[in-house]
DRENDO-1510 file (C-alpha; in Angstrom, 1 decimal, always signed):
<recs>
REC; n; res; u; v; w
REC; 1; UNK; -15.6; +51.9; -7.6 .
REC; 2; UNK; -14.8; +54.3; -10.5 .
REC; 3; UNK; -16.3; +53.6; -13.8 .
REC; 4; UNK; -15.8; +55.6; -17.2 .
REC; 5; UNK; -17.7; +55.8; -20.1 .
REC; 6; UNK; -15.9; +53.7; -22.9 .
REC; 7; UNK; -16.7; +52.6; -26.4 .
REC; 8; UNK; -15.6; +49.2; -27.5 .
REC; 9; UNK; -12.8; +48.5; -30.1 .
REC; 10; UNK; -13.1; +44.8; -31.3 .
REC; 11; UNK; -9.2; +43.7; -32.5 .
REC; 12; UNK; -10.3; +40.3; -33.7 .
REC; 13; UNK; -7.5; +37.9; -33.9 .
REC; 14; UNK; -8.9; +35.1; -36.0 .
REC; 15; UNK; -7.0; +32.0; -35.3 .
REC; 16; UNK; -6.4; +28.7; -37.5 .
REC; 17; UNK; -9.2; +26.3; -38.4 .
REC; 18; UNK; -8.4; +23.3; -36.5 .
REC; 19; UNK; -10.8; +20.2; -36.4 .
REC; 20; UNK; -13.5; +22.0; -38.6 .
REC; 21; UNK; -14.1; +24.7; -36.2 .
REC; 22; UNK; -13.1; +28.1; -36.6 .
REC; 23; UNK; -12.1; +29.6; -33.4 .
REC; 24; UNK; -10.9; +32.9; -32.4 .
REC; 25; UNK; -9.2; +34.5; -29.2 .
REC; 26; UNK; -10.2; +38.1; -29.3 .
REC; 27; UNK; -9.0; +41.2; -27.4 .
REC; 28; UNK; -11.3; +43.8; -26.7 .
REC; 29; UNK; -10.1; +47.0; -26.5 .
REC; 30; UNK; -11.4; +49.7; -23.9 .
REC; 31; UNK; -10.9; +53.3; -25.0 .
REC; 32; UNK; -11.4; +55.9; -22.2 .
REC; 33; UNK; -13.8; +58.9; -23.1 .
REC; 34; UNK; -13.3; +62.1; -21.4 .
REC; 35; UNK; -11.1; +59.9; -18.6 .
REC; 36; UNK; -9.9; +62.7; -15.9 .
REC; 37; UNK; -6.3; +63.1; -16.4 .
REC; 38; UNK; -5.2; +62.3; -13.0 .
REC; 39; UNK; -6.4; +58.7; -14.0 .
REC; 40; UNK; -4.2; +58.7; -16.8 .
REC; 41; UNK; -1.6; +56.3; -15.3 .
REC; 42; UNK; -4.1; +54.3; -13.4 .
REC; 43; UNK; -4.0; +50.7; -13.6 .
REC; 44; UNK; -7.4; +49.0; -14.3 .
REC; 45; UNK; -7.3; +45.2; -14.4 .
REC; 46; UNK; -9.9; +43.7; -16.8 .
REC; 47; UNK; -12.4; +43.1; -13.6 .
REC; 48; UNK; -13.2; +46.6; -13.0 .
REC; 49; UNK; -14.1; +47.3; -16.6 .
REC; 50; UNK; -17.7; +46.1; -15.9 .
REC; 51; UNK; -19.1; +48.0; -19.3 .
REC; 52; UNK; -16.8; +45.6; -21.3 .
REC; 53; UNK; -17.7; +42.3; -20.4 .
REC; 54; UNK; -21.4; +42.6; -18.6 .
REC; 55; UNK; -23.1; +42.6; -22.5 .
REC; 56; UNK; -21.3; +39.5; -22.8 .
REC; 57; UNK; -23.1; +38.2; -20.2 .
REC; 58; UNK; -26.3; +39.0; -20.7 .
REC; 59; UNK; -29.2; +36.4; -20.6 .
REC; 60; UNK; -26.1; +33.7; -20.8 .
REC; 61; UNK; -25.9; +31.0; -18.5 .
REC; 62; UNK; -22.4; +31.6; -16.7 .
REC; 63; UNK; -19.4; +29.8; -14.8 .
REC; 64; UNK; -16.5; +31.3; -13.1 .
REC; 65; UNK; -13.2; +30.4; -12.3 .
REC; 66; UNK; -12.1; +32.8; -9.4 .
REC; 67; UNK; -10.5; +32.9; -5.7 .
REC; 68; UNK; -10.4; +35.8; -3.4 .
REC; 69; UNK; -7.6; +37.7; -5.6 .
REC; 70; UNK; -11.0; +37.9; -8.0 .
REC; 71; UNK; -11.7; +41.6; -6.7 .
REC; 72; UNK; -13.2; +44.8; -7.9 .
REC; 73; UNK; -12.6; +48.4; -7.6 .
REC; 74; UNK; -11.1; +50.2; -4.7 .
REC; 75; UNK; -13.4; +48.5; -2.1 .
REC; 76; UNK; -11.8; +45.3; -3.4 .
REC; 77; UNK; -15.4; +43.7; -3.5 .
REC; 78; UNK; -15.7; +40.5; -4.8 .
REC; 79; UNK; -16.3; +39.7; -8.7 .
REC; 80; UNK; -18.3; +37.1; -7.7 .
REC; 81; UNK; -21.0; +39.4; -5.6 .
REC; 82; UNK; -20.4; +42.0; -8.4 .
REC; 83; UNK; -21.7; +39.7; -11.0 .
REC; 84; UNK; -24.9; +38.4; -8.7 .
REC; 85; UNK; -25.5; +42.0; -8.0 .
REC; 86; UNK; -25.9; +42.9; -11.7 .
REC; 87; UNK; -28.1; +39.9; -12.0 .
REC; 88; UNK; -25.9; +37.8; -14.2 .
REC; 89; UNK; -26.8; +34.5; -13.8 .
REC; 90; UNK; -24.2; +32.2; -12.1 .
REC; 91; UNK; -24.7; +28.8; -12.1 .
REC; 92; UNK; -21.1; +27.5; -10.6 .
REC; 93; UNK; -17.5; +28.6; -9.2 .
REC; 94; UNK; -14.5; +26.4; -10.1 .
REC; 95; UNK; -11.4; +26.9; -7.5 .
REC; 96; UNK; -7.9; +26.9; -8.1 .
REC; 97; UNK; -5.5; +25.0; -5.9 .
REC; 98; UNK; -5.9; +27.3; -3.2 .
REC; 99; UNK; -9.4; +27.4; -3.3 .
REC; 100; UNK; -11.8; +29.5; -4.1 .
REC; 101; UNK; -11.4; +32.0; -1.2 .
REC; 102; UNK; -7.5; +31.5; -1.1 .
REC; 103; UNK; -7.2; +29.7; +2.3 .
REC; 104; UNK; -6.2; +26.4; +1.5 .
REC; 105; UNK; -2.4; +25.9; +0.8 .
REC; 106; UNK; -0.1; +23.7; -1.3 .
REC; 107; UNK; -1.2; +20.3; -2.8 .
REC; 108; UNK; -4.0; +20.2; +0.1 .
REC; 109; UNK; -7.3; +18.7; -1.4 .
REC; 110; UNK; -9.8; +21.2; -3.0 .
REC; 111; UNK; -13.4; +19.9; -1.8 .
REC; 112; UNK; -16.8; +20.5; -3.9 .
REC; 113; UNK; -18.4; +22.9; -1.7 .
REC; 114; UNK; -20.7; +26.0; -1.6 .
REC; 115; UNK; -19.4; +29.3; -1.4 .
REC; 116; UNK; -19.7; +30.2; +2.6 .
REC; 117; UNK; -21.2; +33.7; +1.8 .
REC; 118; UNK; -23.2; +33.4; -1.4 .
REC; 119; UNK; -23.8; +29.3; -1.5 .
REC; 120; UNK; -23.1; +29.7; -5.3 .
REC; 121; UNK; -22.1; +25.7; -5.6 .
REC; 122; UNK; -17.8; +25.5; -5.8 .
REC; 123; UNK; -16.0; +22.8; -7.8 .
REC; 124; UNK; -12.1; +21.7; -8.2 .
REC; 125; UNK; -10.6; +21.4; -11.9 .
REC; 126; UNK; -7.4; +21.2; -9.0 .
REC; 127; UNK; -6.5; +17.2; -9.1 .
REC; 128; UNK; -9.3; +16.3; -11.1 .
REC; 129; UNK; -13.3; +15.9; -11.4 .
REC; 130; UNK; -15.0; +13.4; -13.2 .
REC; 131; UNK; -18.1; +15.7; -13.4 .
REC; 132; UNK; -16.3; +18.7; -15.4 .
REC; 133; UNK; -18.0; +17.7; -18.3 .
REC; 134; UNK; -21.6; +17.8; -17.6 .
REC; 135; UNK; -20.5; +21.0; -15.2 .
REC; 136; UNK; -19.5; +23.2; -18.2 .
REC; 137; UNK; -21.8; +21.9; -20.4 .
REC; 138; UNK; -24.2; +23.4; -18.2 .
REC; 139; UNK; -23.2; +27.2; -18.8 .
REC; 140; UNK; -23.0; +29.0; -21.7 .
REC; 141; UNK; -19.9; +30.7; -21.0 .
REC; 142; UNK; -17.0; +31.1; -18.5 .
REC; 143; UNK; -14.8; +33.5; -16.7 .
REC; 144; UNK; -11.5; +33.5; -15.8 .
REC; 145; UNK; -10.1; +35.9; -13.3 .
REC; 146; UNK; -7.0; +34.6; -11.3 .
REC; 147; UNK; -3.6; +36.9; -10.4 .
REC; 148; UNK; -1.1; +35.3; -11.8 .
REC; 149; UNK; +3.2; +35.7; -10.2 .
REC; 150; UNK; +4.4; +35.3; -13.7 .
REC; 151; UNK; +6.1; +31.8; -12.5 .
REC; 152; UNK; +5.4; +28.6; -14.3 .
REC; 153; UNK; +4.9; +26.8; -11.3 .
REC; 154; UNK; +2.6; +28.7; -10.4 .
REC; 155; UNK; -0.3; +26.5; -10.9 .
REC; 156; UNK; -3.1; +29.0; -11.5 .
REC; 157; UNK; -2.1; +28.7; -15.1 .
REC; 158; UNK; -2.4; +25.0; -14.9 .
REC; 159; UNK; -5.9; +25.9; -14.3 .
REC; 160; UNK; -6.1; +28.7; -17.2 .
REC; 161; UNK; -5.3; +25.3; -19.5 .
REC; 162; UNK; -8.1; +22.8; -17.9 .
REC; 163; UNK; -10.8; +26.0; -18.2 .
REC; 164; UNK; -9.8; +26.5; -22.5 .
REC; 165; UNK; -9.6; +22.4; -22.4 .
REC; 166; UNK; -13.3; +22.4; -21.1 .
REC; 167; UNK; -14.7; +25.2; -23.2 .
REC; 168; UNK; -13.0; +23.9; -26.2 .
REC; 169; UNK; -14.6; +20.4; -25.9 .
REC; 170; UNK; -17.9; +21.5; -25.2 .
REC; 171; UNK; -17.8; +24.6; -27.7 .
REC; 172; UNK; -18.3; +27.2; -24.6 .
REC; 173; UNK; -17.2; +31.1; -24.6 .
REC; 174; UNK; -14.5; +31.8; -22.1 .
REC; 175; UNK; -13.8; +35.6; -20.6 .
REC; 176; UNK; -10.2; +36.1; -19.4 .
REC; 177; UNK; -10.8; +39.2; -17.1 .
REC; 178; UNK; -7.0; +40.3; -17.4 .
REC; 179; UNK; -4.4; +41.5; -14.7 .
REC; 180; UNK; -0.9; +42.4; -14.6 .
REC; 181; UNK; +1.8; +40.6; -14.1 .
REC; 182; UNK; +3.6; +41.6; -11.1 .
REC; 183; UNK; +7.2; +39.8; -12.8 .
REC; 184; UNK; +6.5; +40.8; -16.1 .
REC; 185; UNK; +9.3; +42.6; -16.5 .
REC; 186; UNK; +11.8; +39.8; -17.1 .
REC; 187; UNK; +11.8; +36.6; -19.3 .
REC; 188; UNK; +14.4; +33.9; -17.7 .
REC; 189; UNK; +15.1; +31.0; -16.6 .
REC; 190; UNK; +14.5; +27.3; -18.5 .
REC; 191; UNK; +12.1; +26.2; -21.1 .
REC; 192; UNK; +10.6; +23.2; -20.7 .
REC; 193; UNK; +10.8; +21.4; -23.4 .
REC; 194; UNK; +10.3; +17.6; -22.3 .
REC; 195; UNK; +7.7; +16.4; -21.8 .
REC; 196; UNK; +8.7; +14.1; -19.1 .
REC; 197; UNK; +8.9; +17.0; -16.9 .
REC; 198; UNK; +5.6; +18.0; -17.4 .
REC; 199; UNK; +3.3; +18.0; -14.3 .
REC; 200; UNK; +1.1; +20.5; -13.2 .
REC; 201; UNK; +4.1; +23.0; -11.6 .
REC; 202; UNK; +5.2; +22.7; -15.0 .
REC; 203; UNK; +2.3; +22.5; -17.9 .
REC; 204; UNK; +2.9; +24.1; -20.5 .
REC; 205; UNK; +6.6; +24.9; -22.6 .
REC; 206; UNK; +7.3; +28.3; -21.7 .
REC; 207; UNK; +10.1; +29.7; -19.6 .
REC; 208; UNK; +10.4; +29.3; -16.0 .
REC; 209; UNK; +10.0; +33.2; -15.7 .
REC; 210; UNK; +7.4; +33.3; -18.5 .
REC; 211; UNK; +6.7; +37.3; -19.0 .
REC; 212; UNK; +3.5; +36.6; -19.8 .
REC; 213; UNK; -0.5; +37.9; -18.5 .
REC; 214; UNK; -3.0; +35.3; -18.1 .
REC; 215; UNK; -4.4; +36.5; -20.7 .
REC; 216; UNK; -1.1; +36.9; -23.0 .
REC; 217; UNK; -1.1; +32.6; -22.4 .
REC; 218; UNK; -4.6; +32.1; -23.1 .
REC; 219; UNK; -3.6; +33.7; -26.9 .
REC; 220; UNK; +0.1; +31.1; -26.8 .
REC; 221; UNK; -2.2; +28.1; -25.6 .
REC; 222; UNK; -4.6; +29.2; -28.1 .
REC; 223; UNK; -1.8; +29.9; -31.2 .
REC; 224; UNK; +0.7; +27.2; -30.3 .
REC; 225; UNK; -2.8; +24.7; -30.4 .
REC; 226; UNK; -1.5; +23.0; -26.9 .
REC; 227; UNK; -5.0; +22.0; -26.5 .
REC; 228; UNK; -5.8; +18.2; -27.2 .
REC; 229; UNK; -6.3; +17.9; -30.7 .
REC; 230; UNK; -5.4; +20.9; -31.4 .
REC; 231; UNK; -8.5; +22.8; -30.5 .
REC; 232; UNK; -8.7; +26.2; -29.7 .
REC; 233; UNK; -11.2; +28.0; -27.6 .
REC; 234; UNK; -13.1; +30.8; -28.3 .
REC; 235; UNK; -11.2; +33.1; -25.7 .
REC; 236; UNK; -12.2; +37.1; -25.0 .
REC; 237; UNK; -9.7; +38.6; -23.3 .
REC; 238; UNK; -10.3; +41.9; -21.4 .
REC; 239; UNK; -7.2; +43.3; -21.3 .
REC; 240; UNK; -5.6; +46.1; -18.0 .
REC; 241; UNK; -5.4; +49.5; -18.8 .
REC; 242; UNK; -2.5; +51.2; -18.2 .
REC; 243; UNK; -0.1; +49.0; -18.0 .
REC; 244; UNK; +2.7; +47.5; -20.0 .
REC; 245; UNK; +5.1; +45.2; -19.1 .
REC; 246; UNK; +8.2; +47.4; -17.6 .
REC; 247; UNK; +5.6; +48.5; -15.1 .
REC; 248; UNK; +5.8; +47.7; -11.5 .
REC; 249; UNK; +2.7; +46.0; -10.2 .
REC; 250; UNK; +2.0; +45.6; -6.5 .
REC; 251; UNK; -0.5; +42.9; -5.8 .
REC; 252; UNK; -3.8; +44.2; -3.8 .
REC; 253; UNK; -5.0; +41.1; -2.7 .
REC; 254; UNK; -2.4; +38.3; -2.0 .
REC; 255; UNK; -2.9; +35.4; -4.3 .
REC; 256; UNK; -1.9; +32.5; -1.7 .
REC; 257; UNK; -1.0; +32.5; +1.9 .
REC; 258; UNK; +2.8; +32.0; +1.4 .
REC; 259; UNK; +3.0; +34.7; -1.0 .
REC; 260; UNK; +1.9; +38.0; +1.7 .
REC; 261; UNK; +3.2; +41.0; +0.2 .
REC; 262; UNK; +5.1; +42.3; -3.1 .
REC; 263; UNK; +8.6; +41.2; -1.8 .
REC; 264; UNK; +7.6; +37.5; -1.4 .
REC; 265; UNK; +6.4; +37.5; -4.6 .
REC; 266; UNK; +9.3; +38.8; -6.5 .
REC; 267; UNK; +11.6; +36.1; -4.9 .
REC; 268; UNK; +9.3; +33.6; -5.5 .
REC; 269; UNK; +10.5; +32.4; -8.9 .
REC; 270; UNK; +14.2; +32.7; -7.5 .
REC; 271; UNK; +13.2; +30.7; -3.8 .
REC; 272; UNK; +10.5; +28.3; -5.1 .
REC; 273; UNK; +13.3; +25.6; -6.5 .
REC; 274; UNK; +14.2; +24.9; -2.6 .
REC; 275; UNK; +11.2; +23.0; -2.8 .
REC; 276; UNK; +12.9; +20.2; -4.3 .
REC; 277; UNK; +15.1; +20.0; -1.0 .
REC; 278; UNK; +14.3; +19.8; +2.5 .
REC; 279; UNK; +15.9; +23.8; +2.7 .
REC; 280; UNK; +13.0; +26.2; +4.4 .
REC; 281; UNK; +11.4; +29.1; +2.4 .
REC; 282; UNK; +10.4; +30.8; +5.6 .
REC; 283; UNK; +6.9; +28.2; +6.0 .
REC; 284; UNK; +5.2; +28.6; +9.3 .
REC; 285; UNK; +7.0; +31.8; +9.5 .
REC; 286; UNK; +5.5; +35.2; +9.4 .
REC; 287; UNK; +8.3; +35.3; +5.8 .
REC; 288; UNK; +7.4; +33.0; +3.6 .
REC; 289; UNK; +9.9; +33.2; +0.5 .
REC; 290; UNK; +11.6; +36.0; +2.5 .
REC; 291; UNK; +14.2; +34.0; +4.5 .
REC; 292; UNK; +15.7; +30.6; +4.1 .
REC; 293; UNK; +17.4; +28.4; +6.2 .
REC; 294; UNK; +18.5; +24.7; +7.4 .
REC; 295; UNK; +19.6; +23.4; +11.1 .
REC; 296; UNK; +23.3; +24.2; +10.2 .
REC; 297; UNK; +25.4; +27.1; +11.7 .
REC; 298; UNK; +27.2; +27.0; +8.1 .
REC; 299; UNK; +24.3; +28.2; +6.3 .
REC; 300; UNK; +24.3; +32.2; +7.9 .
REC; 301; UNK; +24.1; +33.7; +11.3 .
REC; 302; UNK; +20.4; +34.7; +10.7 .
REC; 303; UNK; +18.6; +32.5; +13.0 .
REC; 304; UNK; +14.8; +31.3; +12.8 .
REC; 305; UNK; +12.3; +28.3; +14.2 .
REC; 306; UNK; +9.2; +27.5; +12.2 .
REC; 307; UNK; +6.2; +26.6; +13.3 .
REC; 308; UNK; +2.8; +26.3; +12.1 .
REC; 309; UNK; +0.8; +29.2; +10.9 .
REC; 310; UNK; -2.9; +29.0; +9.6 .
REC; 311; UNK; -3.7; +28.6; +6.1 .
REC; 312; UNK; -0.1; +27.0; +4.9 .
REC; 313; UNK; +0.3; +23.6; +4.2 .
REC; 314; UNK; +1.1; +21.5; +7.3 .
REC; 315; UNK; +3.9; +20.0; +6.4 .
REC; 316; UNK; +6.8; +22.8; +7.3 .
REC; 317; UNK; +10.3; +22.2; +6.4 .
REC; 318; UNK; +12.2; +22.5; +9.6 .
REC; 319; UNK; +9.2; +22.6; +12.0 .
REC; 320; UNK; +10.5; +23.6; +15.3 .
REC; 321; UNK; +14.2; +23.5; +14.8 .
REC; 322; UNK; +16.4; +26.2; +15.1 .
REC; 323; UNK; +17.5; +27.1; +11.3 .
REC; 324; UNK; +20.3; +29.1; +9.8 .
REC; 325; UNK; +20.5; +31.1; +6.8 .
REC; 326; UNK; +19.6; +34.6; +4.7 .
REC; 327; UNK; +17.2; +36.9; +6.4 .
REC; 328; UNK; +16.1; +39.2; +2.6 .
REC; 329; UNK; +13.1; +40.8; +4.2 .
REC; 330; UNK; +14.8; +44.1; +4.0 .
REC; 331; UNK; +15.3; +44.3; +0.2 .
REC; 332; UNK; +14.1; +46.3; -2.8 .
REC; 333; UNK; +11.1; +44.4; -4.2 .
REC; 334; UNK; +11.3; +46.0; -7.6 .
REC; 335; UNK; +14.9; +45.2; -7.6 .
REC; 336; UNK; +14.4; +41.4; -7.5 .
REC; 337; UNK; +15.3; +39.0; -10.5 .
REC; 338; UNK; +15.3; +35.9; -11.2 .
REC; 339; UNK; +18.6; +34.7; -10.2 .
REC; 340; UNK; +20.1; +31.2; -8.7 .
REC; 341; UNK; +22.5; +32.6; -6.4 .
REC; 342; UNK; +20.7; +31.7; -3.5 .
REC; 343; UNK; +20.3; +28.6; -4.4 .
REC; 344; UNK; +24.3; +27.9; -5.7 .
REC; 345; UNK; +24.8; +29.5; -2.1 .
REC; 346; UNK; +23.0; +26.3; -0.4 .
REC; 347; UNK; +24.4; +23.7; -2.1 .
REC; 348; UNK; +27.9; +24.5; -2.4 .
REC; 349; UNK; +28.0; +25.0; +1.4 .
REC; 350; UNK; +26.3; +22.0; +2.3 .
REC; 351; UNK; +28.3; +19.5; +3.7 .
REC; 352; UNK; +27.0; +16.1; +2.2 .
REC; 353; UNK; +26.0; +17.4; -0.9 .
REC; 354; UNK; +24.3; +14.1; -1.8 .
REC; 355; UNK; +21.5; +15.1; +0.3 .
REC; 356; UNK; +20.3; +17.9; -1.0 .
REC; 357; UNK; +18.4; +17.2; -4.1 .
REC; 358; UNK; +16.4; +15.1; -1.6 .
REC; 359; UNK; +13.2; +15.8; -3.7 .
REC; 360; UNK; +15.0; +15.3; -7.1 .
REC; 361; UNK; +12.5; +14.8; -9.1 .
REC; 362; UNK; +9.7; +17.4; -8.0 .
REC; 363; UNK; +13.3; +19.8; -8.5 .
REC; 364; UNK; +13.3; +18.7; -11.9 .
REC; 365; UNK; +9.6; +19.0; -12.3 .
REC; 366; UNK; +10.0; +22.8; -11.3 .
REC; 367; UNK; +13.0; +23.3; -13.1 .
REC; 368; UNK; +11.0; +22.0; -16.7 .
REC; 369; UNK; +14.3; +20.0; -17.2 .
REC; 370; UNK; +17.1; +18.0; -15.7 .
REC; 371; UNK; +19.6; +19.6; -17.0 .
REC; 372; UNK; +19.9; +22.3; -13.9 .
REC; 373; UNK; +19.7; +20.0; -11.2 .
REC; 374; UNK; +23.3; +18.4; -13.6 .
REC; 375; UNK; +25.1; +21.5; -13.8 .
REC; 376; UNK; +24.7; +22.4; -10.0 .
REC; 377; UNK; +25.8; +18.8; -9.1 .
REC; 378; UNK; +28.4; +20.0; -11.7 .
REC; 379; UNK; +29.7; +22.6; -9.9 .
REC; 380; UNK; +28.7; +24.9; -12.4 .
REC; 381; UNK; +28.4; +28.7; -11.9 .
REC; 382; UNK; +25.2; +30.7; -12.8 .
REC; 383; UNK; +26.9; +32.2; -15.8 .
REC; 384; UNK; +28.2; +28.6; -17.2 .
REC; 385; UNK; +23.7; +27.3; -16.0 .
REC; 386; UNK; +22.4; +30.4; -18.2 .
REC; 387; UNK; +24.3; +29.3; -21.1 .
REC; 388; UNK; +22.7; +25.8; -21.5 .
REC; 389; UNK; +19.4; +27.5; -21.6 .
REC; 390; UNK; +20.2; +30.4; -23.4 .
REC; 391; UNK; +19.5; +28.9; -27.3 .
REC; 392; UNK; +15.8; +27.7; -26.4 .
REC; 393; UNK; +15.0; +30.8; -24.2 .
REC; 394; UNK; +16.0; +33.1; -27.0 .
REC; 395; UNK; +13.6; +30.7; -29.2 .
REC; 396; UNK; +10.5; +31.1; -26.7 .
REC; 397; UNK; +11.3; +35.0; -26.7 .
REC; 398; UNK; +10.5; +35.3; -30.6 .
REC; 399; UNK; +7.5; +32.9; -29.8 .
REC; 400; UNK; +6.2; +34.9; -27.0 .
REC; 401; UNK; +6.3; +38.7; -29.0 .
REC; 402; UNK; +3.4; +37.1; -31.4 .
REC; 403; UNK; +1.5; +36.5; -28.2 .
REC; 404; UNK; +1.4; +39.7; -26.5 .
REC; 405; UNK; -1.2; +42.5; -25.9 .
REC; 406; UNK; +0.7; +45.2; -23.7 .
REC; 407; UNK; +4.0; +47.2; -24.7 .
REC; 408; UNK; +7.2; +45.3; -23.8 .
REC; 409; UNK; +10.0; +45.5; -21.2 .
REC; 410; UNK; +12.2; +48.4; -22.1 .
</recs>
């Protein structure tokens, strides 16, 4: 693990006064000393900047909110063993919806538990716990260190929001340990604006491709005073170095176990609505979100049967049936966008159309609207779609510039 010497910048953002407490989300700033210039370019998430945040742990009771993406340095050793190592005192783990060590996959229920290797005790903020109160009121401050995909489904932001909720109630310091996003070159895709739609694959009113860091949304949750009441938390964020946000980022660890390498993730935003329909994403396949397919010739010649594969979620759209479709393992990550193409493709070759919003309303969920889910039935074309969300994405745009720490897309 390479460390440099740095000297700490504070760029204090002081936020509104809301219910009689002042509260403040603050970036700090690492500026390299005498860094070798071969590092130059180097990307170093806000993990492996131990000088920055270790002070702020010192002597504090702490919290963390990781899973196995939560890694350090070139040996990708765990923050959590990192942090015991330098003697900070832990006192609890929360897990995200895949767990704390990343093997558990959608909607499947996160258990209180021990970690396996450290026995540090593990809670869920994933579906609930009645005993979050009295669990953060324990520490003195938290951390936050989850990769992000820069989707809004993507429910490790959904847990960003219930970690600020906590520390806002119980007037507790939270540590965003930054990372980049690996979409965060594109803003697209619907706002949600209703909150009718709002669920945890769709929490907060951003855009369904939201351009954003974890730590970029801590400062919008933070601004915007989504908390309830219209608290705000007292957030640090440690933010990457080396990185902005026309940058291509290739995930070390993979953050779930549908999501195995960089291509997977870049279609994810694109492939993730099929989830509203009983259309495979490749589940029980060694591609997940790299093919798709249903058990109809019409669909494509590419031909695949899923099956079960460990660590995704049991229930496998087209378990051992012989599906037809797009095979999209051979192209250009970095080239990927958010697009509906694939899909516009699905529907409007499906022969009974009325069956294949068969999940209508988790679609809309996703979607952050209903709208969509209209305009396809429609028969709509992706131009005529991006035009009804066109007015409040250029809105959430000018919103989300006030918000960011790293340079922009180019």
């Amino acid at each position: 693990m390479k460390l440099f010497l740095l000297h700490t910048a504070l760029l204090g953002v002081l936020l509104t006064n809301s219910c009689g407490i002042t509260s403040k989300t603050v970036v700090k700033q690492e500026v390299a000393q005498e860094k070798p210039q071969n590092n130059a370019s180097l990307i170093v998430p806000g993990a492996d900047q131990l000088q920055a945040y270790l002070p702020l742990l010192k002597g504090k009771k702490v919290g963390i909110m990781g899973n196995q993406t939560s890694v350090v340095g070139e040996q990708k050793e765990h923050l959590l063993d990192v942090l015991l190592r330098e003697k900070v005192d832990l006192k609890f783990g929360f897990a995200p919806e895949h767990g704390f060590r990343g093997d558990i996959e959608r909607g499947e229920k996160v258990d209180n538990a021990v970690d396996s290797k450290t026995g540090l005790p593990l809670f869920t903020l994933y579906g609930g716990n009645e005993k979050q109160d009295s669990i953060v009121k324990s520490i003195d401050v938290m951390i936050f260190d989850l990769q992000d995909v820069g989707a809004r489904f993507y429910t490790y932001i959904t847990s960003l929001h219930r970690v600020m909720e906590l520390c806002a109630k119980h007037n507790k310091d939270l540590i965003v340990l930054d990372r980049p996003n690996p979409c965060g070159d594109q803003v697209d895709g619907p706002v949600r604006k209703d909150d009718k739609f709002k669920s945890n694959v769709s929490f907060h009113k951003i855009a369904m491709v939201h351009g954003l860091t974890v730590g970029e949304l801590a400062k919008m949750i933070n601004g915007e005073k989504w908390l309830e009441g219209g608290k705000q938390c007292k957030v640090t964020v440690i933010p990457v170095e080396n990185w902005d946000h026309s940058k291509m980022y290739e995930l070390p660890v993979i953050p779930s176990p549908s999501l195995p390498n960089h291509l997977s993730v870049r279609l994810y935003s694109s492939l993730c609505l099929f989830e509203g329909t009983e259309i495979s994403v490749g589940r029980g396949t060694d591609w997940p979100f790299q093919v798709v397919g249903y058990n109809n010739p019409v669909y494509g010649d590419f031909t695949y049967t899923p099956g079960e594969k460990a660590g995704m979620v049991k229930h496998v759209e087209g378990k051992g049936e012989k599906l037809y479709g797009l095979d999209l393992r051979s192209l250009n990550a970095d080239d990927q966008k958010f697009t509906l193409k694939y899909i516009l493709h699905f529907y409007n070759k499906m022969p009974d159309k009325s069956k294949f919003f068969s999940r209508a309303e988790f679609f809309d969920k996703l979607a952050g609207t209903d709208q969509l889910r209209k305009d396809i039935i429609a028969g709509k074309s992706e131009d005529e779609i991006r035009k009804s969300w066109e007015p409040e994405l250029k809105e959430y745009k000018e919103m989300r510039k006030k918000y960011l720490i790293y340079p922009d897309i180019n």
